[in-house]
Backbone as ProteinMPNN parsed JSONL, in Angstrom:
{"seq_chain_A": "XXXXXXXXXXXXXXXXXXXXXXXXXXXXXXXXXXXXXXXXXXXXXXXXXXXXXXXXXXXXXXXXXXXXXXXXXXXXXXXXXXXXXXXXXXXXXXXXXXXXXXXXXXXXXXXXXXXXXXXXXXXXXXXXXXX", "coords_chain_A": {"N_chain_A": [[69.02, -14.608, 41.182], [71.793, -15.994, 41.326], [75.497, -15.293, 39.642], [78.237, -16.999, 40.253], [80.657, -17.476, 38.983], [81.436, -17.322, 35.3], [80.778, -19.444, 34.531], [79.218, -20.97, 36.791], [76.256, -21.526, 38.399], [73.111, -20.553, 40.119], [70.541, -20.846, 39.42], [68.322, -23.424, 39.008], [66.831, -24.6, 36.699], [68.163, -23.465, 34.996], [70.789, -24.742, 35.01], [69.531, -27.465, 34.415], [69.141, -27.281, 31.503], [71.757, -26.382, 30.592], [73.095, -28.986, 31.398], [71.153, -30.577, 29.95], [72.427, -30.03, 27.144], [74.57, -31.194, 26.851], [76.676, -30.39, 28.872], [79.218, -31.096, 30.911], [78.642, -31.396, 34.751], [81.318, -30.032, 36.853], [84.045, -32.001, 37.96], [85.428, -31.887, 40.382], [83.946, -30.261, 41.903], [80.997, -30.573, 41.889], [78.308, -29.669, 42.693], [77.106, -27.046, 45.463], [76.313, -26.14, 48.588], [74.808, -22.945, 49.189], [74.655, -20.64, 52.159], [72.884, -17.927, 53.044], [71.524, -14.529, 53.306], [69.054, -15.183, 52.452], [68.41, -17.853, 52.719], [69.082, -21.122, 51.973], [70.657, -22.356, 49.113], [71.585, -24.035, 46.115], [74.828, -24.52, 44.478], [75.571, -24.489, 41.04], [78.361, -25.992, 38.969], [79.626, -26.312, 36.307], [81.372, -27.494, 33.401], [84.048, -25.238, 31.025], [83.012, -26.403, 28.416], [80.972, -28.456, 26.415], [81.457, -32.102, 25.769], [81.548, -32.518, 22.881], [81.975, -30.05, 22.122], [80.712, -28.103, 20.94], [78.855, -26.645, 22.458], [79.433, -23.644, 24.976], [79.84, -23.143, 27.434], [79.971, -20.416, 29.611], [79.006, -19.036, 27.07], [76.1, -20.094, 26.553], [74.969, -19.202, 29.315], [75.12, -16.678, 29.6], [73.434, -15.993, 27.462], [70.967, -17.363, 28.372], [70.366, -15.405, 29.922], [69.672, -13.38, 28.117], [66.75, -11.825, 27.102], [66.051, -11.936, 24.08], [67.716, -13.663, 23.155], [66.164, -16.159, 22.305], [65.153, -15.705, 19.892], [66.544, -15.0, 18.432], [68.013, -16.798, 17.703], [66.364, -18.891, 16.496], [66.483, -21.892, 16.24], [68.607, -22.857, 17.799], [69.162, -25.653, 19.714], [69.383, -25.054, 22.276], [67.888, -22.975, 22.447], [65.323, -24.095, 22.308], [65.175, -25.58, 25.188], [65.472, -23.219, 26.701], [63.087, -21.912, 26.304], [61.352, -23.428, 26.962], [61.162, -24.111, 29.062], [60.586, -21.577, 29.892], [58.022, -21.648, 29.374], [56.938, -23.458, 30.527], [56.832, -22.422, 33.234], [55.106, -19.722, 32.823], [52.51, -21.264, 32.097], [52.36, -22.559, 34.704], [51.82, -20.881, 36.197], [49.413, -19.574, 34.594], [47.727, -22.042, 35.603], [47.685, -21.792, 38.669], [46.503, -19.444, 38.502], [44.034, -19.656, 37.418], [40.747, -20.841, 37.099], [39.546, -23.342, 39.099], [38.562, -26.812, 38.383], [36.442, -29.482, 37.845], [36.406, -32.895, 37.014], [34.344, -34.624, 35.632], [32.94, -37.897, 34.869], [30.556, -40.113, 33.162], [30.095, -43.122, 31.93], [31.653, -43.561, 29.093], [31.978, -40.739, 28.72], [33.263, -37.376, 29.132], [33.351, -34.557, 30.746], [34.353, -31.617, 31.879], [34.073, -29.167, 34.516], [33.309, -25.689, 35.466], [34.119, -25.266, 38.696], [32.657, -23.096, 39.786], [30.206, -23.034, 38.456], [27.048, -22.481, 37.183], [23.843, -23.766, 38.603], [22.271, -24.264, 36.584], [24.059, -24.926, 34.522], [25.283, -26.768, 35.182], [23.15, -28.929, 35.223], [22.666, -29.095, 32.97], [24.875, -30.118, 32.017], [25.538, -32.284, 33.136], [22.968, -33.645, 32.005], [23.52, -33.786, 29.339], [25.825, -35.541, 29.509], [24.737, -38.012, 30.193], [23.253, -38.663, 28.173]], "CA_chain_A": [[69.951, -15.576, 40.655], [73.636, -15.071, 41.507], [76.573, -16.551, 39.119], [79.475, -17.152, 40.937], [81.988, -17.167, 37.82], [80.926, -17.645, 34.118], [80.386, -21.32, 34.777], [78.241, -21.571, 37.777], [74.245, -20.462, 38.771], [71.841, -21.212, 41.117], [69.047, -21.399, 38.37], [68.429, -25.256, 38.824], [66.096, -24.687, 35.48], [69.035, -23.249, 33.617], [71.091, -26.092, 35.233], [69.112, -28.177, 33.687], [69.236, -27.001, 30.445], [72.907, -26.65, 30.634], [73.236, -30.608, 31.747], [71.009, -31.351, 28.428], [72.936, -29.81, 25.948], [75.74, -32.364, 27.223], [78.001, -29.788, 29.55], [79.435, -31.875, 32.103], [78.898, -30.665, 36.19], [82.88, -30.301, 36.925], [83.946, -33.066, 38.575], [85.648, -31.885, 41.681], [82.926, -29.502, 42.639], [79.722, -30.069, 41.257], [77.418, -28.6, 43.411], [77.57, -26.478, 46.735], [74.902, -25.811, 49.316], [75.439, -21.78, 49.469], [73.956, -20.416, 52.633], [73.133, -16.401, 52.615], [69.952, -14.553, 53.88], [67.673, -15.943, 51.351], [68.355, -18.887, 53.036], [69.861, -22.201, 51.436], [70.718, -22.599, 47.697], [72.334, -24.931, 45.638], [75.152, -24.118, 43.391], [75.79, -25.968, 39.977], [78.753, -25.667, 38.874], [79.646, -26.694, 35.024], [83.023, -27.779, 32.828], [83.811, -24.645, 30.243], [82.519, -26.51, 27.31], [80.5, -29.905, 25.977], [82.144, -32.634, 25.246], [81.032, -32.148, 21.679], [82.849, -28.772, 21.433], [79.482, -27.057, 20.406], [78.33, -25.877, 23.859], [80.148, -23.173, 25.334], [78.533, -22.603, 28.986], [79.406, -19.443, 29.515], [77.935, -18.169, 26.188], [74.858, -20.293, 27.304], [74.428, -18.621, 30.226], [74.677, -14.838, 28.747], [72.232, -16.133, 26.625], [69.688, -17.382, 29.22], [69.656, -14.268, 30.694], [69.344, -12.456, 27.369], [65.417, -12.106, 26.614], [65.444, -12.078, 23.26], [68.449, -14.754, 22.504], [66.288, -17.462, 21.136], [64.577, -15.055, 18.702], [67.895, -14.767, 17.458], [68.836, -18.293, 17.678], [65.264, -19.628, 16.918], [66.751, -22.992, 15.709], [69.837, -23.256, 18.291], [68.969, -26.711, 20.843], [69.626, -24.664, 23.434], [66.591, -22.022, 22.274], [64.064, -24.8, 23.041], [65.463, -25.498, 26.173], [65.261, -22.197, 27.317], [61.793, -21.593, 25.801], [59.822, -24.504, 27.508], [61.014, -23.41, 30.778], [59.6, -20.114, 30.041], [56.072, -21.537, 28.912], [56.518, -24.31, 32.08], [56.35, -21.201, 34.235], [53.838, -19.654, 32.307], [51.853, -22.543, 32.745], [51.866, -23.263, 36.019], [51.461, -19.033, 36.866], [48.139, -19.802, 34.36], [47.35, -23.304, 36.699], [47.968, -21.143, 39.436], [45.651, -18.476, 38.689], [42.827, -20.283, 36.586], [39.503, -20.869, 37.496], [38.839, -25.013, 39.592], [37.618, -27.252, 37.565], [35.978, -30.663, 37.715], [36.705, -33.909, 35.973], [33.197, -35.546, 35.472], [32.76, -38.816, 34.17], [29.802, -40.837, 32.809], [30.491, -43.749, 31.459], [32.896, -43.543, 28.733], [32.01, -39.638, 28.395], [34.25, -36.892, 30.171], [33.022, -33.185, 31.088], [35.313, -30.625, 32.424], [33.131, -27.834, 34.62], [34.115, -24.884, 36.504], [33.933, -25.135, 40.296], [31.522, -22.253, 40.472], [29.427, -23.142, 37.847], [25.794, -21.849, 37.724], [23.035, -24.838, 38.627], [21.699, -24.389, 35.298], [24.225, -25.15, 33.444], [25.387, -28.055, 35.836], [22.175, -29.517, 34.883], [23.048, -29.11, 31.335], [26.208, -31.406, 31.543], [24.859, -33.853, 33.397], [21.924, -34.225, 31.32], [24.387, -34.604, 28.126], [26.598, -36.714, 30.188], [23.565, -39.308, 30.514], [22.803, -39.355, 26.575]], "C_chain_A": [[71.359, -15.002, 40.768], [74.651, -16.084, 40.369], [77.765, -16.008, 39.598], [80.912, -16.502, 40.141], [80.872, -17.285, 36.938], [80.235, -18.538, 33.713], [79.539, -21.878, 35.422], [77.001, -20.608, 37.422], [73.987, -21.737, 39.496], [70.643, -20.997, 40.938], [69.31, -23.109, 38.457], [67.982, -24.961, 37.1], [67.647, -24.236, 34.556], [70.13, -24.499, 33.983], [70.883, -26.972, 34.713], [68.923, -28.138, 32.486], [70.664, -27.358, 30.146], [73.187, -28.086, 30.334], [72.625, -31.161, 30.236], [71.275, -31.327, 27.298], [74.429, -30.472, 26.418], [76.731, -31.535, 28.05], [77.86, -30.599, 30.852], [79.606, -30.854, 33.699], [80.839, -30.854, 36.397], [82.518, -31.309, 38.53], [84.613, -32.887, 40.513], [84.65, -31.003, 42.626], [81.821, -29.63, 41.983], [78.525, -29.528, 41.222], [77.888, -28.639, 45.01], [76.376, -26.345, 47.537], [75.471, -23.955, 49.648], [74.032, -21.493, 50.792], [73.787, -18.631, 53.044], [71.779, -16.087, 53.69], [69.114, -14.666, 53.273], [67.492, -17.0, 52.114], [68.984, -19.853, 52.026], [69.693, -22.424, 50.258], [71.777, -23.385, 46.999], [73.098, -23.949, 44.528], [75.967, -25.058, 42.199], [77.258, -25.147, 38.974], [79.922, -26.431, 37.421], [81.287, -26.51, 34.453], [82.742, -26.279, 31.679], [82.842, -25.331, 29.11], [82.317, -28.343, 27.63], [81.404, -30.68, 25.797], [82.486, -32.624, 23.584], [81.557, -31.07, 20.974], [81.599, -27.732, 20.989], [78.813, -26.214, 21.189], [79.557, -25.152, 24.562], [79.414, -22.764, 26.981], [78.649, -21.429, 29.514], [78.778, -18.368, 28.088], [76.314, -18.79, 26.696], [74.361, -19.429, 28.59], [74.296, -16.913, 30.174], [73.249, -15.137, 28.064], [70.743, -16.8, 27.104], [69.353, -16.628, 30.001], [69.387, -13.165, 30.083], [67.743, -12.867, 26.792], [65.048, -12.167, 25.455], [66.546, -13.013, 22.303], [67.862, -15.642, 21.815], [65.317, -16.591, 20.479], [65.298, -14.875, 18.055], [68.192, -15.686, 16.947], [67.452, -19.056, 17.717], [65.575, -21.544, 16.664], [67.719, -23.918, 16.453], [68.735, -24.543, 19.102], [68.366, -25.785, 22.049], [68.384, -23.198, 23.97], [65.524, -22.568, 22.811], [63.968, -25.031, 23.588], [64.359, -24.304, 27.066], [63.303, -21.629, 27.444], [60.351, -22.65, 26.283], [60.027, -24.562, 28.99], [60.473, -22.491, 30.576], [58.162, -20.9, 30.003], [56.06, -22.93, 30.377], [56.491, -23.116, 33.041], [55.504, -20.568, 33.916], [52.777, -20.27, 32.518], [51.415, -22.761, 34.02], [51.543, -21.623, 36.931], [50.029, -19.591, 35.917], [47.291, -20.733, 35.197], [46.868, -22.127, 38.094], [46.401, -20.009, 40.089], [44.091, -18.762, 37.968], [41.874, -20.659, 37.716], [39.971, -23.207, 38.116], [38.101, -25.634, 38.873], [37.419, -28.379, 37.768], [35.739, -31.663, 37.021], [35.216, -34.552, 36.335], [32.773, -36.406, 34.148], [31.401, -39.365, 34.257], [29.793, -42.09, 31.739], [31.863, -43.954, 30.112], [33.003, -41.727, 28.272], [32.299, -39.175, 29.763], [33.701, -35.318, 30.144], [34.318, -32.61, 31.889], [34.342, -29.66, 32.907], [34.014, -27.402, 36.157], [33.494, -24.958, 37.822], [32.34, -24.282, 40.498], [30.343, -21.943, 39.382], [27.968, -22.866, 37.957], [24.816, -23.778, 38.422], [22.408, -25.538, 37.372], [22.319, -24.785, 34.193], [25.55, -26.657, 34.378], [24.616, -29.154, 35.408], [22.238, -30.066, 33.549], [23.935, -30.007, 31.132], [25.838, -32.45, 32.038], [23.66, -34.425, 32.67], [22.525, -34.68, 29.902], [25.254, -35.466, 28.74], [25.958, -38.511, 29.807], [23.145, -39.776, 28.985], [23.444, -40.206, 26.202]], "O_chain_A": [[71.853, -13.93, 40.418], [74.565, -17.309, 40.287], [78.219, -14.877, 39.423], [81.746, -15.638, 40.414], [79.699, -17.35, 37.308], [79.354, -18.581, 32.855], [79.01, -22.944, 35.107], [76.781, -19.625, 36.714], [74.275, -22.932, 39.56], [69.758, -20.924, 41.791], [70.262, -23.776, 38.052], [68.876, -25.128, 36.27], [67.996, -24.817, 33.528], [70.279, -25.287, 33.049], [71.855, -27.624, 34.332], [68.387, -29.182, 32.115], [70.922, -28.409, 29.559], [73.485, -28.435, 29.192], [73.254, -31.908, 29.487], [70.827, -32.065, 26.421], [75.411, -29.809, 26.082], [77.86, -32.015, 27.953], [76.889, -30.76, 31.592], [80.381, -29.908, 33.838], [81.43, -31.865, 36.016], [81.686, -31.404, 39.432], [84.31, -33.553, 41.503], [84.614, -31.073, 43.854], [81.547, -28.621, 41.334], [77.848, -29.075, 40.3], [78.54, -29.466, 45.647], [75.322, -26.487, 46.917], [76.491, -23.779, 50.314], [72.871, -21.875, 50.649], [74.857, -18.124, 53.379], [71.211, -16.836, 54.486], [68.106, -14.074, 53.658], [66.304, -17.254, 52.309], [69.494, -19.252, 51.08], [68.54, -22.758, 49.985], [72.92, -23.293, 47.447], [72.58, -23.035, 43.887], [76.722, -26.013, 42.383], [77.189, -24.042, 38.435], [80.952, -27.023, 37.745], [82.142, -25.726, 34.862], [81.574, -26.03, 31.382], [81.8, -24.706, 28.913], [82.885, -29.14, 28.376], [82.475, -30.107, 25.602], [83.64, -32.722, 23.169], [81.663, -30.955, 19.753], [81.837, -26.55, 20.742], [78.248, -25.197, 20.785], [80.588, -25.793, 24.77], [78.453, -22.035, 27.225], [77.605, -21.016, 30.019], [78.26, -17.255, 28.178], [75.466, -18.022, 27.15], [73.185, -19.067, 28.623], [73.445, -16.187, 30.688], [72.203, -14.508, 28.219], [69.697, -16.782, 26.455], [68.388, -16.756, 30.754], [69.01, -12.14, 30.651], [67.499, -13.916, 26.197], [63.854, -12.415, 25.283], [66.414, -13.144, 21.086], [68.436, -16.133, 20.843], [64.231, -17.122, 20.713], [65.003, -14.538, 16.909], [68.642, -15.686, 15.801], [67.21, -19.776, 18.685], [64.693, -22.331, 17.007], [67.883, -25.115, 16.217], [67.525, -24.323, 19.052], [67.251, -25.807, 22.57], [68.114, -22.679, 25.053], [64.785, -21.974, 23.597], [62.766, -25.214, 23.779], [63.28, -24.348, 27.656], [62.622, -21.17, 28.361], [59.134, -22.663, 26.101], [59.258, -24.954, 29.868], [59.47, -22.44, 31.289], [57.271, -20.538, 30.772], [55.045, -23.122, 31.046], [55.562, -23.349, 33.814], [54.642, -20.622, 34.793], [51.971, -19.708, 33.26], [50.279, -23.094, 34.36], [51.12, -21.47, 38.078], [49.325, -20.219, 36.707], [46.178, -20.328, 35.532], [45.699, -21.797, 38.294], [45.739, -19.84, 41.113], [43.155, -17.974, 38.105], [42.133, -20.759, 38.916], [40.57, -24.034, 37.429], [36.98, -25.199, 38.609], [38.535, -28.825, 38.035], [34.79, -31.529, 36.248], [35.084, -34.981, 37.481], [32.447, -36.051, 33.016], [30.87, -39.204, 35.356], [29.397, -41.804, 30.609], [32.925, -44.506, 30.399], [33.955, -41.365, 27.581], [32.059, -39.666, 30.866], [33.737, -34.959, 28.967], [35.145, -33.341, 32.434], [33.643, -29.152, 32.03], [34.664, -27.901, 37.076], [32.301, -24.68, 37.943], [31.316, -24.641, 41.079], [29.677, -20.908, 39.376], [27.586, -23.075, 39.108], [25.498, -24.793, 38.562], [22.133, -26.714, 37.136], [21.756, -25.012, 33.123], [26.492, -27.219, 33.82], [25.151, -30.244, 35.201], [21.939, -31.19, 33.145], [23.877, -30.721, 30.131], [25.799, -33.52, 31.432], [23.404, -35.627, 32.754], [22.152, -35.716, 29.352], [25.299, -36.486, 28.052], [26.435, -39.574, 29.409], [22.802, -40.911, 28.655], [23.2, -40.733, 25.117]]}, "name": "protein", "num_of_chains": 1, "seq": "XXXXXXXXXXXXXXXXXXXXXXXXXXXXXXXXXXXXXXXXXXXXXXXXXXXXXXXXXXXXXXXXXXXXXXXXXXXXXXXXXXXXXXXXXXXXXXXXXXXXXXXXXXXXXXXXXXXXXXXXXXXXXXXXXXX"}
């Protein structure tokens, strides 16, 4: 993640955080296509402060790259933000790495079974399936 000035990043996710605690993209630049050897990245590039006066964007952005800011600030907006992008990456690294699983229906009853399930206990859900 690079920040340009105080104001910008090319975290979309913190971008998006940013944007929902009301800081406006500045209006003559609001995003850039930066091209480097990573290859092509967008850059977002934010007004000092909310309209609201309560959001400061660069303290936000110190503070989304400090790991233990919303333990500090468990109550701030801008904590829960930050904190459901963490567990949406979490998430989808658990998705990711979790076992296949299978949606099986029987009439208005629903099973969940793992891909590599034994035979025996295949047998087993489908036979409660059918009750």
């Amino acid at each position: 993640m690079i920040h340009l000035s105080s104001l910008d990043t090319t975290n979309t996710k913190l971008a998006a955080a940013l944007s929902a605690c009301g800081i406006p993209l500045r209006t003559d630049v609001p995003v850039s296509l930066l091209t480097g050897d990573r290859g092509d990245r967008h850059c977002f590039f934010f007004q000092p402060v909310s309209p609201c006066g309560l959001y400061h964007t660069a303290e936000l952005i110190l503070a989304w790259d400090d790991p233990l800011w919303h333990q500090r600030n468990p109550e701030h907006p801008f904590a829960y933000l930050k904190v459901a992008f963490q567990n949406m990456d979490r998430l989808t690294d658990y998705v990711k790495k979790g076992t296949r699983i299978a949606s099986v229906t029987h009439g208005s009853k629903i099973a969940f079974l793992s891909l590599h399930a034994s035979d025996a206990l295949q047998k087993k859900i489908f036979t409660e399936l059918k009750r």
